[in-house]
N, C-alpha and C positions, 0 to 999 in steps of 0.2 A: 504493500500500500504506500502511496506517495505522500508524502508530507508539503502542505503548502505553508511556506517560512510568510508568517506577518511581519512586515517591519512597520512598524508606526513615523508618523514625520509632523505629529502635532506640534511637536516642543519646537522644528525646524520650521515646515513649510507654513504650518497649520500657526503659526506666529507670527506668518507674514502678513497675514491678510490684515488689511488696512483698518484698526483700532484696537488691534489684537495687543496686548504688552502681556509678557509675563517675569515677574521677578526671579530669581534664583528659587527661593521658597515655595514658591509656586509652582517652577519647574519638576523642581520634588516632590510635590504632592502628586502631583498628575503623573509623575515616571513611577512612582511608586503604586499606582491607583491601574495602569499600562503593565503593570510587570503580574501586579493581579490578576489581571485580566489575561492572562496567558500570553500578552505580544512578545515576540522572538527577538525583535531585535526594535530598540529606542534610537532615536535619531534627535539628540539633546542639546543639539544647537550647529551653530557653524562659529568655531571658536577665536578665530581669527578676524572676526567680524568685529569684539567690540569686550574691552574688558570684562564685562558683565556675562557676554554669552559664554568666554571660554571660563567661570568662574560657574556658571552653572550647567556646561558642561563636566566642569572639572567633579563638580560635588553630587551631579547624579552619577558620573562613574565608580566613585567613591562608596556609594551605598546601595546599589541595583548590584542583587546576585547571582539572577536566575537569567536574566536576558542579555542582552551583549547590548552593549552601549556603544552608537557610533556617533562621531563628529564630520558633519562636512565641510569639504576643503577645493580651491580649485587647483588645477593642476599647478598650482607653484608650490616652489621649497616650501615659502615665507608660513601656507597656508598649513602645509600638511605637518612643519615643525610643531604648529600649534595647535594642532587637531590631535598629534601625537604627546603633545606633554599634559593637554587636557586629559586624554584618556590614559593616563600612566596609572591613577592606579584602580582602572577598569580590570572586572577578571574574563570578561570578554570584550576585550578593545575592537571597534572597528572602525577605518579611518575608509570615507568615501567622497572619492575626485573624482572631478565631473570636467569637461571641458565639452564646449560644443563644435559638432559637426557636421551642421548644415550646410548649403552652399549660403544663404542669406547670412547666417553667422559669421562663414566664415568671410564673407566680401564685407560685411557691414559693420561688427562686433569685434571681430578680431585680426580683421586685415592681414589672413595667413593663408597661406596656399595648401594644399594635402597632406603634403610631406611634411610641413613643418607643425600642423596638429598630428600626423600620427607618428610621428619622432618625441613629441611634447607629450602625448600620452602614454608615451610606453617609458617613457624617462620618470614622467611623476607614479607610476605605480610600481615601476623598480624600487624609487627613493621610498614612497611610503611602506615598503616590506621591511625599511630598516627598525619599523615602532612595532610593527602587526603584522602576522601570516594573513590576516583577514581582512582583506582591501576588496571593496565594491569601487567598480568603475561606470560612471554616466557619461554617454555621450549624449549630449545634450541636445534638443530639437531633434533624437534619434529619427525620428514619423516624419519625419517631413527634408532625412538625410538620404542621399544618393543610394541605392541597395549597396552597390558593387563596393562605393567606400567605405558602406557601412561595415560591412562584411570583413573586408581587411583591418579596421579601429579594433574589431571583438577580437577578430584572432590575434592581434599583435599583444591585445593590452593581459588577454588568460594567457600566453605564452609568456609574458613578462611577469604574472604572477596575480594578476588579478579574478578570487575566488568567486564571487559573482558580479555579472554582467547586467544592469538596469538598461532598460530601452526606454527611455522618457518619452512620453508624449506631450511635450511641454507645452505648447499652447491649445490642447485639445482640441489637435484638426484631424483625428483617427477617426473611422467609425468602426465597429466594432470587426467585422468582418476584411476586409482591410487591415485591420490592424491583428489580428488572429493571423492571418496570412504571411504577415512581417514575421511576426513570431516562429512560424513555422520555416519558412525562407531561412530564419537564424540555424535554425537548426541544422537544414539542410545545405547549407551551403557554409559555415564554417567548420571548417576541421575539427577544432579542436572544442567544440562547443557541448562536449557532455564532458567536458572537466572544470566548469563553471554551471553555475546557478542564475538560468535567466528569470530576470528581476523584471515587472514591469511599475511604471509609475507615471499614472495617468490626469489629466487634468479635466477639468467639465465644465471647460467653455463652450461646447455644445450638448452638456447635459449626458455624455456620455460616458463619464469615468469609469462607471460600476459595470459597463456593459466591454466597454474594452475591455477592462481586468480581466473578469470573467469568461473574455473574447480568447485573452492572452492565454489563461489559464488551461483554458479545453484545450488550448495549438503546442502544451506543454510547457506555460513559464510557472514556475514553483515557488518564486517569490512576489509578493503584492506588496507594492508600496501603499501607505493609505493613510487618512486620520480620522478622531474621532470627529462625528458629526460632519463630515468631508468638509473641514475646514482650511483654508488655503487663500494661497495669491489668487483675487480675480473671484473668478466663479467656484473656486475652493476646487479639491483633490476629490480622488474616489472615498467614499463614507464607507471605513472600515465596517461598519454596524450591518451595513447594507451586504458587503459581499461576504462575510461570514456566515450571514442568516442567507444569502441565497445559493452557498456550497452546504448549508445543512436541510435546507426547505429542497432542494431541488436533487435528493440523495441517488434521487433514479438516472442522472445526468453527471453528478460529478462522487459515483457511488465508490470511486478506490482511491479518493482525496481523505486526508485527514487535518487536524490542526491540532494546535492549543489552547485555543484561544478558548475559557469559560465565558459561555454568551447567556449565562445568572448574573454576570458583571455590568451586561453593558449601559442599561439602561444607567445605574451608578455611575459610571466612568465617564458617560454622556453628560447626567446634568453638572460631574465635575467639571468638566470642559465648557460648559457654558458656562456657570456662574463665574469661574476664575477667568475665562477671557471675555467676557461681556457679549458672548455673541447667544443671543436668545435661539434656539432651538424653532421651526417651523411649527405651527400643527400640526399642517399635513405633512413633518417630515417621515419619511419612509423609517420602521422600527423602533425610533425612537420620540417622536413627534406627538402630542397630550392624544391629538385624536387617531393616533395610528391604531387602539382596538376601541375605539367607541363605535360604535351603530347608533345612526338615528333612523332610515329608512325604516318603515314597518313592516314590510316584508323582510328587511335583512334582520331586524330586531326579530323577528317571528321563528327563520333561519335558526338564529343564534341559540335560540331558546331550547329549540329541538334538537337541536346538532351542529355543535359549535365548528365546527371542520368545515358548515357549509357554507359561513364568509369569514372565516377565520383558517390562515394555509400557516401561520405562527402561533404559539400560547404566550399568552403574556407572559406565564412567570417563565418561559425558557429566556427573555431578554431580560431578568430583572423588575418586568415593569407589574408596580404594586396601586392599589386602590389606594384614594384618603383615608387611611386608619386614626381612629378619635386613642391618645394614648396618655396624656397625662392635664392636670390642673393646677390649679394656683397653689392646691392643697399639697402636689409631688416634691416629694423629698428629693435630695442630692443622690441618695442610691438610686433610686429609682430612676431618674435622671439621666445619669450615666449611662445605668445597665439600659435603656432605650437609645443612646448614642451607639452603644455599644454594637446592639443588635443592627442597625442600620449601616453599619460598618465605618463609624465615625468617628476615627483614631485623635484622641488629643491628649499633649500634654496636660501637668497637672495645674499651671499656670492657665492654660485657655481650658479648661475643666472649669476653674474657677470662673472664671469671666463670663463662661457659655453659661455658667450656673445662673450670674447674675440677671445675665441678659435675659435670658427663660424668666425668670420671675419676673420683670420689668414686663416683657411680653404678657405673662399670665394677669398679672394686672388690667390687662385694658383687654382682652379678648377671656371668654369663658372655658374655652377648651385649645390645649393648644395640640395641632396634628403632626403627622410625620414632616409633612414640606414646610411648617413652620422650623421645624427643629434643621433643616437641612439650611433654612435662612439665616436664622440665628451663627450656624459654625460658619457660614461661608461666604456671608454679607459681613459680620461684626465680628469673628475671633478669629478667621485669618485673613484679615487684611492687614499686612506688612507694613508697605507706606505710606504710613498717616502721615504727612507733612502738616496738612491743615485735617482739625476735626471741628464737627459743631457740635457750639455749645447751647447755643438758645439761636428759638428762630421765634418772632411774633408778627402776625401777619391780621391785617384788616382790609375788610375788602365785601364790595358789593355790587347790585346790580348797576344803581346808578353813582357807586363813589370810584375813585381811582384806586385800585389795589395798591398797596402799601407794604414793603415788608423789611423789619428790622432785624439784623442778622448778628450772631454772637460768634466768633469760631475763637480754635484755641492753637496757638503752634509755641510747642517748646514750653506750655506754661504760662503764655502769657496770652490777654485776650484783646479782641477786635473786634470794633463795631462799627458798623455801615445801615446804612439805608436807605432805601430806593424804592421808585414803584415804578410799574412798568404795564402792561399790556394785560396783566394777569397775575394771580398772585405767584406762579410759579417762575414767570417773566421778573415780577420785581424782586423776586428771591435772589435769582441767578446773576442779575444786574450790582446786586448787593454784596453777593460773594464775588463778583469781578473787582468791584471797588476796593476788595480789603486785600485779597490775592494779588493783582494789580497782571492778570489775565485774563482775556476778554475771549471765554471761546465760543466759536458758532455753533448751533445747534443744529447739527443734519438729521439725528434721528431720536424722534422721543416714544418711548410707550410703555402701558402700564397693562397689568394682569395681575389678576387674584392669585394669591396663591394657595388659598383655600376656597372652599364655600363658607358663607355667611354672610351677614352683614356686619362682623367684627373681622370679617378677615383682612389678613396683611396684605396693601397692596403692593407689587414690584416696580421697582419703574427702571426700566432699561434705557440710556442713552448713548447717543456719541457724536461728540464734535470735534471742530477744528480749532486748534490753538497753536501759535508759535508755527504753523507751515507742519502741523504731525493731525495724524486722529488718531483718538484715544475713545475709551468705552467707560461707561461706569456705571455701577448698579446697586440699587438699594432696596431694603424692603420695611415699611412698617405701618400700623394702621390709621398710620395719619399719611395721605398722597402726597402733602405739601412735603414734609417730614424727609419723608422717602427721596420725593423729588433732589430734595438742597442735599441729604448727605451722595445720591447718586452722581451729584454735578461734583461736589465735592470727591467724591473716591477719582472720576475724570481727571480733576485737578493735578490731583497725587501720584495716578499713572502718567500724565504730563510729564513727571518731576522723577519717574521711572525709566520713562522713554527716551532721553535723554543721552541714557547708559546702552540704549539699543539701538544704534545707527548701524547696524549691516543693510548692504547694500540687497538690493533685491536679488534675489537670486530662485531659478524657477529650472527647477530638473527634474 
């Protein structure tokens, strides 16, 4: 039976996407949330990007034991020296260079003739053999590179020592069958191509990511590049969640594939990945999405009723995904508490133990019952958020149908406090304009929205946003059951990733 290797590339690619930031701590949480989840191989930055990235590459190498940790690098020294001392003391190091070889690349990007990309790739994957036997090579804009040169880049660069081979489809112009075909072409036309592990890693600018993979898969590639929630540059990467659930839902089609990956995890790992990078999850996203097993139709509710198989081809609990469970009150103790963190898989120290403790009671005060997705707000809106530069400390807001909203704002940095006040269009407009005043950051607002995150009429509202500040976009997210509330600390957590991002200037890079 064949084993298909997950590589994940959330912490890389799935970072790019424009308001995405993740802190080192962050990085951690989520490689460690990824190594749960059975992924083979982390892709925990590109470390010569930017102090920051190669500092949390450095530290998820460090504590990941089960997966192999890689860093990406382009074909230079500069790159792979530091991809190689990031991963030093990885116990599965893997360092992966990529260079591209398209003809548009190569006239436009890199102004090099044939010779001197396939001389330059077989030189950087010699050099990075001197950190790691485990080097992945990308030829970069693969789908859309010449067959016949493509064909001589793989054999030159697995003869030079390169263990598996990625066919990137970098700007998702494959379709699927076509791009199956590629894959099969690899095979059959290079030599030395069953002493490498063909890798593919797809993008979904025309919505095809999961269908290439899966394209790649059937023509024999054994590796999927992917991320959680198919996040990425552009229109995001292939949705790991997605081609997991469709090699186990489609068992009659891909019946002598195996994995690792526990898909009890994923729906977990997903909302980790949203809440820590601000990108809100769809509806209707596929697997993981609130209404991916709801029925409203009555005939399909009718269906469900009788035989759940007959609009249902997934079970919910095979993806993790749970009902609002009613589990604790104003009245639940600290043991109690906990052992419910516990069960939900919701690791904290004993310092943010205490703090989650607080928070929870602060909560149970203004709401009567608090449920699972409160408790999952509480750890991951308010005890791990890392960089607090500014927090709020009072907000009071007046405001009517026929008076000009108003709203006076308190925050606190380092100890010491700030006031401002402003009105503006709305009381969440005069909030924002207030916290520009004290911050002395004016950022645009491109996207705002709010959702329950329980039922009721005490429940916590979320508000998701992201704007532009300083020429970057950033995301921020908060929840509580005041909207105004929620609103100012969501602009405010934006603020703070501002003052993150900062530390994250690698260049774009799309393989």
């Amino acid at each position: 039976m064949d084993k298909i290797i997950f590589f994940d590339t959330t912490l890389r690619d799935g970072e790019q996407a424009p308001g995405a930031s993740l802190n080192t701590e962050e990085k951690i949480e989520i490689a460690r949330a990824l190594e749960g989840l059975g992924v083979d191989v982390i892709e925990a930055g590109f470390p010569v990007s930017s102090f920051g990235d190669f500092e949390a590459v450095k530290s998820v190498s460090s504590l990941i034991k089960r997966a192999s940790v890689c860093g990406l690098s382009r074909a230079k020294q500069k790159d792979i020296d530091a991809a190689g001392a990031a991963l030093k003391k990885a116990k599965y190091p893997r360092i992966h260079v990529f260079l591209a070889t398209s003809k548009i690349h190569r006239k436009y990007k890199l102004k090099k003739a044939k010779y001197e990309i396939l001389r330059q790739a077989v030189e950087s994957v010699k050099y990075a053999r001197k950190f790691t036997n485990d080097i992945e090579f990308s030829p970069e804009d693969a789908s859309r590179t010449e067959p016949e040169f493509l064909f001589r880049v793989i054999e030159a660069v697995i003869k030079a020592g390169a263990s598996t081979v990625n066919i990137p489809d970098t700007v998702g112009y494959a379709e699927p069958e076509e791009y199956g075909n590629l894959i099969t072409a690899i095979r059959e036309n290079v030599g030395n191509s069953n002493k490498a592990i063909i890798s593919v890693h797809c993008h979904n600018d025309l919505g095809l990511a999961v269908a290439n993979s899966l394209s790649a898969v059937k023509n024999g590639a054994r590796q999927v590049e992917c991320t959680i929630n198919g996040i990425g540059e552009r229109a995001g990467n292939a949705s790991l969640e997605e081609i997991i659930m469709a090699l186990k839902t489609r068992g009659d089609i891909f019946s002598a594939l195996k994995t690792n990956i526990k898909t009890s995890k994923i729906c977990k790992t997903s909302r980790l990945v949203s809440k820590l990078t601000g990108f809100v999850v769809a509806p209707n996203k596929a697997i993981v999405g609130a209404n991916a097993f709801r029925h409203e139709a009555g005939i399909h509710q009718d269906g469900i009723l009788k035989k759940r198989s007959t609009y249902e081809i997934i079970k919910p609990k095979d993806v993790g995904f749970y009902e609002t469970g009613l589990v604790l009150g104003k009245h639940s103790g600290r043991h109690a508490f906990a052992d419910r963190l516990k069960n939900l898989g919701l690791q904290l120290t004993a310092s943010q133990m205490g703090k989650a403790f607080i928070c929870f009671k602060g909560l149970a005060d203004k709401k009567k019952y608090i449920f699972d997705e409160d408790l999952f707000a509480i750890v991951e809106d308010e005890v791990r958020i890392v960089a607090r530069v500014w927090q709020l400390e009072d907000l009071e807001i007046s405001s009517g149908i026929k008076s000009l909203p108003k709203a006076r704002v308190t925050l606190n940095k380092k100890n010491k406090l700030f006031k401002a006040e402003s009105s503006g269009d709305g009381p969440v407009d005069a909030c924002y304009k207030a916290i520009d005043k004290i911050t002395g950051i004016k950022g645009k607002l491109l996207d705002y929205s709010i959702h329950s995150v329980t039922a009721g009429k005490d429940a916590q509202g979320e508000v998701s946003i992201k704007i532009r500040a300083r020429e970057k976009i950033v995301s921020g997210r908060a929840a509580s059951t005041d909207i105004i509330e929620a609103s100012a600390k969501a602009y405010i957590n934006a603020i703070n990733r501002l003052f993150l991002k900062t530390h994250h200037n690698e260049p774009k890079i799309n393989c």
